[in-house]
C-alpha positions as CSV (number, residue, x, y, z in Angstrom):
1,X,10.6,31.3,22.5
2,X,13.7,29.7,22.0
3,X,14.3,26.6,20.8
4,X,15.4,24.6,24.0
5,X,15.2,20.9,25.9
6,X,15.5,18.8,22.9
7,X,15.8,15.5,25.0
8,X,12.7,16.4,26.5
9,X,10.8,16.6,23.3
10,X,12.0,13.4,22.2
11,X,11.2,11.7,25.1
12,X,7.5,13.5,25.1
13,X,7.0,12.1,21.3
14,X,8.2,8.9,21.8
15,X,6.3,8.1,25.1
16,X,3.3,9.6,22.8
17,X,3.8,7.8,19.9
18,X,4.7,4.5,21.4
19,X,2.3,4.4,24.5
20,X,4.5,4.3,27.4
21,X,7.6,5.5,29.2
22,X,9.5,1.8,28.9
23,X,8.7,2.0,24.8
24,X,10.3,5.6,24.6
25,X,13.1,4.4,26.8
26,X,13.7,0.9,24.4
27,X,13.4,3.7,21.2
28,X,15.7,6.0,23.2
29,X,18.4,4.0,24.2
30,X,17.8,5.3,28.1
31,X,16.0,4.0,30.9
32,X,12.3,4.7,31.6
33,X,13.4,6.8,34.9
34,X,15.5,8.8,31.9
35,X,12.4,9.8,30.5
36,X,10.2,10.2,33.2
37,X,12.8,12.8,34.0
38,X,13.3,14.5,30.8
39,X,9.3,14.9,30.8
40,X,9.2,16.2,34.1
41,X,11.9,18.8,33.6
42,X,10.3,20.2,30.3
43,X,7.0,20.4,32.3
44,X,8.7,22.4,34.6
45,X,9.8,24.8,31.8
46,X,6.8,25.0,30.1
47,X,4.6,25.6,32.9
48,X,2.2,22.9,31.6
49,X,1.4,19.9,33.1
50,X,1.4,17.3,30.1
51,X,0.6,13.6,31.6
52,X,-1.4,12.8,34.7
53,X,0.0,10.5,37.0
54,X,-1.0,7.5,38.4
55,X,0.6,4.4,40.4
56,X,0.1,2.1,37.2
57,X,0.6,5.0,34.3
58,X,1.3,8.0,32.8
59,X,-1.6,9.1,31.4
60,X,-0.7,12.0,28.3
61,X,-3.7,15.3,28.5
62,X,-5.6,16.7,25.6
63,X,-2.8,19.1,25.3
64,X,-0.1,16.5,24.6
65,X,-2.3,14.4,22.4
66,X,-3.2,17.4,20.0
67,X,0.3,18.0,19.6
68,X,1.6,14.5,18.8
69,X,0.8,14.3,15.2
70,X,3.0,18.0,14.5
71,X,5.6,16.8,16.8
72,X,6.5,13.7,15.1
73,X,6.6,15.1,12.3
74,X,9.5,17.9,13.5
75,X,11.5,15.6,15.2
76,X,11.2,13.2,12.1
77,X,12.5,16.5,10.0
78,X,15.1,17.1,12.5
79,X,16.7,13.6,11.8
80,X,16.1,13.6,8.3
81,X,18.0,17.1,7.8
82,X,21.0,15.5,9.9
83,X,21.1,12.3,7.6
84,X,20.9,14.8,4.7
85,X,23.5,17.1,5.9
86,X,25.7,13.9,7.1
87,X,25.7,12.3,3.3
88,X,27.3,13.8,0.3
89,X,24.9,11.4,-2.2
90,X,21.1,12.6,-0.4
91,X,20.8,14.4,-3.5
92,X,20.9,11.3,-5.6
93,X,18.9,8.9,-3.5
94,X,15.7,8.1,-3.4
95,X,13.8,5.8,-1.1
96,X,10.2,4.8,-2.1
97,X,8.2,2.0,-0.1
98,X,5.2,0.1,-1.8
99,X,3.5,-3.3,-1.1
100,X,5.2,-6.2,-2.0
101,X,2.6,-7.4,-5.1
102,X,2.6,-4.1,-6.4
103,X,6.9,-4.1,-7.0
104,X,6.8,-7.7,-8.2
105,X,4.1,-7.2,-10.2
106,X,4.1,-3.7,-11.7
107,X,6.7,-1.4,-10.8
108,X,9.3,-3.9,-11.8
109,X,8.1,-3.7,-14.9
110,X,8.7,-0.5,-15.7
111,X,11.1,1.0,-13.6
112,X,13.9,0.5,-16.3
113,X,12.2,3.3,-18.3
114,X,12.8,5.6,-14.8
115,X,16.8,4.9,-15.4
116,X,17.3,5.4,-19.2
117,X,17.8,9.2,-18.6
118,X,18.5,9.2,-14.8
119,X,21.0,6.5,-14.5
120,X,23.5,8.2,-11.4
121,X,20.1,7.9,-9.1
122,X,20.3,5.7,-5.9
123,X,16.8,4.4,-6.0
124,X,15.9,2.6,-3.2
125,X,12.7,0.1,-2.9
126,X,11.2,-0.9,0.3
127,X,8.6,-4.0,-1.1
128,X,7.2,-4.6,2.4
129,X,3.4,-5.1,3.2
130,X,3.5,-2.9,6.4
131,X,1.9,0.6,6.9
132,X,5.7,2.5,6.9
133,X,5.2,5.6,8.6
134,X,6.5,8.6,6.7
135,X,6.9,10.6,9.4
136,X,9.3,9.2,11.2
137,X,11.0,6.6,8.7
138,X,13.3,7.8,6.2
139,X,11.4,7.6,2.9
140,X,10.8,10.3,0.2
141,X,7.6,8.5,-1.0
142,X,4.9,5.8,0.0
143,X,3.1,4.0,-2.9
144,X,0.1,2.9,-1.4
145,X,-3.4,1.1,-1.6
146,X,-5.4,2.7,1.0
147,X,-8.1,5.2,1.6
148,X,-7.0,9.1,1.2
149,X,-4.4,10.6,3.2
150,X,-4.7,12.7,6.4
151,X,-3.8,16.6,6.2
152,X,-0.2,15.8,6.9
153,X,0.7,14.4,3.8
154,X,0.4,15.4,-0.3
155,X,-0.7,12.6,-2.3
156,X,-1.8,11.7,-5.8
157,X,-4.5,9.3,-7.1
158,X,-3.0,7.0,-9.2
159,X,-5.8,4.2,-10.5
160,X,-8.1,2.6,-8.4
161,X,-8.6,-2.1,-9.2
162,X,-10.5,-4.3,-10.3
163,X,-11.2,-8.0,-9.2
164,X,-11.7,-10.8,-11.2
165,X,-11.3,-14.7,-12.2
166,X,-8.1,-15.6,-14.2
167,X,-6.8,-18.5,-15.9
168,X,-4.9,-19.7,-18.2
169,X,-6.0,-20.6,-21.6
170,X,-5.8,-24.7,-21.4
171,X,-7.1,-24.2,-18.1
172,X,-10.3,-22.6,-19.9
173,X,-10.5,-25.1,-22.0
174,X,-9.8,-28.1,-20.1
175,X,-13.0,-27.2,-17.5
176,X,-15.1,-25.6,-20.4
177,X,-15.1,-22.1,-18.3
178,X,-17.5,-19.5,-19.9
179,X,-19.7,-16.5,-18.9
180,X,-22.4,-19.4,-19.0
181,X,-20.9,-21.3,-16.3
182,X,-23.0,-20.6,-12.7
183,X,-20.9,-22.7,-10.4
184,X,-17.8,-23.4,-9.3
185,X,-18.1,-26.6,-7.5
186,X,-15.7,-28.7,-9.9
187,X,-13.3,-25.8,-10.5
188,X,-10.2,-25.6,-9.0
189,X,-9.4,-22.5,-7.4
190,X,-6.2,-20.6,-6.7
191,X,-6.7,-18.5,-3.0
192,X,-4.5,-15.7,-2.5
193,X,-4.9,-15.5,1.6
194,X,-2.4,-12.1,1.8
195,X,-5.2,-9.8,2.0
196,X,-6.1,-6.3,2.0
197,X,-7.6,-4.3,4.5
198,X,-10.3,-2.9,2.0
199,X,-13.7,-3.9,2.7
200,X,-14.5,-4.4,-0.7
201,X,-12.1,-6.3,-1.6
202,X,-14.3,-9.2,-3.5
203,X,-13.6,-13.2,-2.3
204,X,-14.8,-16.0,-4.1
205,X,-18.0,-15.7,-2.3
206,X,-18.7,-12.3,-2.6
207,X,-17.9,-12.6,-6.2
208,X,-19.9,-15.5,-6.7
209,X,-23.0,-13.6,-5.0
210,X,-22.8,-10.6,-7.2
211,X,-23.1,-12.8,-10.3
212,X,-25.7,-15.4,-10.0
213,X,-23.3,-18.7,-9.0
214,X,-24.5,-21.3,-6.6
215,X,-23.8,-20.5,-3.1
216,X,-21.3,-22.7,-1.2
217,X,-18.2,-21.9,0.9
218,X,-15.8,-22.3,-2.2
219,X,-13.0,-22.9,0.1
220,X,-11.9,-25.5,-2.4
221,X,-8.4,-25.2,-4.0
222,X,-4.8,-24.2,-3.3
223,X,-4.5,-21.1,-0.9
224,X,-1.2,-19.0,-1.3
225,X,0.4,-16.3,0.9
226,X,1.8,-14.6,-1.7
227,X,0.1,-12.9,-4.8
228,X,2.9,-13.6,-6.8
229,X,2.9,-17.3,-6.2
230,X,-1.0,-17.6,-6.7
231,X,-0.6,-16.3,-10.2
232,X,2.5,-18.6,-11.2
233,X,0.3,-21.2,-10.0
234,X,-2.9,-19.9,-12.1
235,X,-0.2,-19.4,-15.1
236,X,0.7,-23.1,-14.8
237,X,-2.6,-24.1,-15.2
238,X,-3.8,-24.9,-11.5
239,X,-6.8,-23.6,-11.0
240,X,-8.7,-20.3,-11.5
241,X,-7.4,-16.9,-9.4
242,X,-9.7,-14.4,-8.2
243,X,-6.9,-11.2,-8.0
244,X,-6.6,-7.6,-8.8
245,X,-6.0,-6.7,-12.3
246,X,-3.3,-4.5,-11.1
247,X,-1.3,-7.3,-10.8
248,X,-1.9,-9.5,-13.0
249,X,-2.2,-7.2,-16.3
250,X,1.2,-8.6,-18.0
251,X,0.6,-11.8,-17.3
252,X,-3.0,-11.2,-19.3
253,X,-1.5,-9.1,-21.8
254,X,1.3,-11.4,-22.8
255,X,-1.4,-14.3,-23.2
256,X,-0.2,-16.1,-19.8
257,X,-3.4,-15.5,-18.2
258,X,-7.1,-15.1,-19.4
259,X,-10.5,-13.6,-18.6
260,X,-12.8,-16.8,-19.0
261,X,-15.4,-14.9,-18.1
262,X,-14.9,-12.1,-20.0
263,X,-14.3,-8.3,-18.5
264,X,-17.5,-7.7,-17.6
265,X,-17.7,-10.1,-14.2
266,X,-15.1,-8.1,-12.3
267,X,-16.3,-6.0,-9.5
268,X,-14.4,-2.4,-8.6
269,X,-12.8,-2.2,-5.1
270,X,-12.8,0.3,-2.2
271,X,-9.4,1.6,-2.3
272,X,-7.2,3.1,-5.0
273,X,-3.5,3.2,-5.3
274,X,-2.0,6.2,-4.3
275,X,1.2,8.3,-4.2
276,X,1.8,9.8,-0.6
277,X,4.5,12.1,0.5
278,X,5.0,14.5,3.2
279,X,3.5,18.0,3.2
280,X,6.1,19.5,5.1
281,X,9.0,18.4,3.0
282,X,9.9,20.1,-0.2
283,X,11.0,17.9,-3.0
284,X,13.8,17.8,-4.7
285,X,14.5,18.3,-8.5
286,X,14.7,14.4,-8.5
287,X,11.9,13.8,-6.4
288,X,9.6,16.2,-8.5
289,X,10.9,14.1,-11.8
290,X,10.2,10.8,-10.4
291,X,6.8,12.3,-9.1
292,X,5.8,13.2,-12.9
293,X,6.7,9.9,-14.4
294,X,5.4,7.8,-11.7
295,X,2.1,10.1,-12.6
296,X,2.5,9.7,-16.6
297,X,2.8,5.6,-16.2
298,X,0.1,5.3,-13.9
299,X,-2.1,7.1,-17.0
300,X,-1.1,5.0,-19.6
301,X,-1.8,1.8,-17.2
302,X,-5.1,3.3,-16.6
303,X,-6.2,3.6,-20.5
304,X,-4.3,0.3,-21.0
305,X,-6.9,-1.5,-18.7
306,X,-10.0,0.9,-20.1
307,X,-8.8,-0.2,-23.8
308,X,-8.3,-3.9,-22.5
309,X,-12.2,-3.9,-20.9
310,X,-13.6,-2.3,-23.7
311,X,-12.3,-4.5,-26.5
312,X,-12.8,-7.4,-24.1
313,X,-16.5,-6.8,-23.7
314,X,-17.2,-5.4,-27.5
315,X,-15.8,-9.0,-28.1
316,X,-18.9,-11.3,-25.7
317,X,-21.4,-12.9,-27.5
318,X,-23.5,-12.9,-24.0
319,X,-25.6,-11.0,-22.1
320,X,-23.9,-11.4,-18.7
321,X,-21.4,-8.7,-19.3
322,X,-22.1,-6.7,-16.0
323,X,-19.9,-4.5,-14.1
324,X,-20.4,-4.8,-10.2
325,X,-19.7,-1.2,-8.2
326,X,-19.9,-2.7,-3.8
């Protein structure tokens, strides 16, 4: 079968993907009778009926809901291959998107070793805390916290987090914070309130529970939005920060922050960072390269933090060193 009725296609996946004809018509630039028409006319030339009508809605079938997923992905190709062929420098760009905490507070860090021998590349970083969909954004990879991928994408496990109290060192001091200590009633704490969507994300609470401290709300403190900002705050000496140790292991290993507790009182979370790209796409010499050193940093982070536990908990004098798996 030739490939024919284009319009029609795009005005099936958008009224798919977005839930309704006036969506697909604000996405389109059209109105809604626009692509009530389009749909109808492809119907006719396929032969299949693929919404049922009512007076209210347009209702898609089985038929048009299995073939959603594929089809957002081709017309997503589609308009990637016509931004490709339409710019001379494709070749050199490369668009990545990652949450916010993880730019600021990792990838910054070493992206500079990415440009020594690459320096003519048009790198390109989305730091946004939304769920970017790669299938119909224009992005050669997602860095991502998040369960495993679904069978439309390629992805690589980078290094899976850790949560656990941080402070700075006159901070320890000042409120005598040790693996002894059993409650946090006179501590202030730093709350980072931008939170993840894994389950096992610990809270103070949770925290608390899996190590023996008295129960209470522990609601006390200064809450932040940002990650970033709750571990300035924590650096300056405000209070104590329950965060990932993702994003706070230069600020630990240039003496900035802490573990008061020692490395032992962390508990491991749900979700592991993750590389995802498209499955249909082939990647380019320059996306292959940053692919293979994105892998080879994300293994020397990973026996950075193994060395920085182990010498951490070789170094307690206490019996409390326990390592909580939720």
């Amino acid at each position: 079968m030739r490939l024919a009725h284009l319009n029609g296609l795009k005005a099936l996946e958008a009224t798919l993907r977005l839930g309704s004809l006036t969506g697909a018509a604000k996405d389109l630039g059209v109105t809604p009778a626009a692509v009530g028409q389009q749909i109808r006319t492809l119907e006719l030339y396929l032969g299949v009926a693929l919404f049922r009508r009512t007076r209210r809605a347009a209702i898609p079938t089985a038929r048009a809901r299995q073939v959603q997923p594929r089809l957002t992905a081709h017309i997503a190709g589609l308009a990637a291959l016509m931004a490709e062929l339409a710019d001379a420098d494709s070749e050199r760009r490369l668009a990545i998107t990652l949450p916010a905490s993880l730019a600021e507070n990792w990838l910054t860090h070493r992206i500079a070793d990415f440009y020594q021998s690459r320096s003519s590349v048009d790198l390109r970083l989305d730091a946004t805390n939304r769920m970017v969909d790669l299938l119909t954004e224009d992005f050669d990879f997602a860095l991502r916290y998040s369960l495993p991928s679904d069978d439309m994408f390629e992805e690589i496990e980078l290094f899976g987090d850790h949560v656990l109290p941080l402070c700075s060192p006159d901070f320890a001091r000042r409120y005598e914070i040790s693996s002894r200590l059993r409650s946090l009633k006179d501590i202030p704490l730093v709350h980072l309130d931008d939170r993840t969507p894994d389950p096992e994300w610990a809270d103070w609470a949770t925290w608390g529970d899996a190590f023996g401290f008295e129960p209470g709300p522990q609601r006390h403190g200064v809450h932040y939005t940002q990650v970033a900002s709750g571990i300035e705050a924590a650096k300056a000496g405000q209070g104590l920060v329950l965060c990932g140790i993702t994003e706070a292991f230069i600020s630990l290993h240039r003496g900035h922050l802490i573990m008061p507790f020692g490395p032992g009182m962390r508990c491991h979370t749900g979700y592991k960072y993750r590389l995802v790209w498209r499955k249909d796409r082939e990647l380019s010499e320059l996306q292959e390269d940053f692919k293979r050193w994105l892998t080879k940093q994300a293994e020397a982070f990973s026996a950075s933090v193994d060395e920085w536990f182990c010498s951490g908990e070789t170094s307690e004098q206490t019996d409390t060193d326990r390592d909580v798996s939720r």
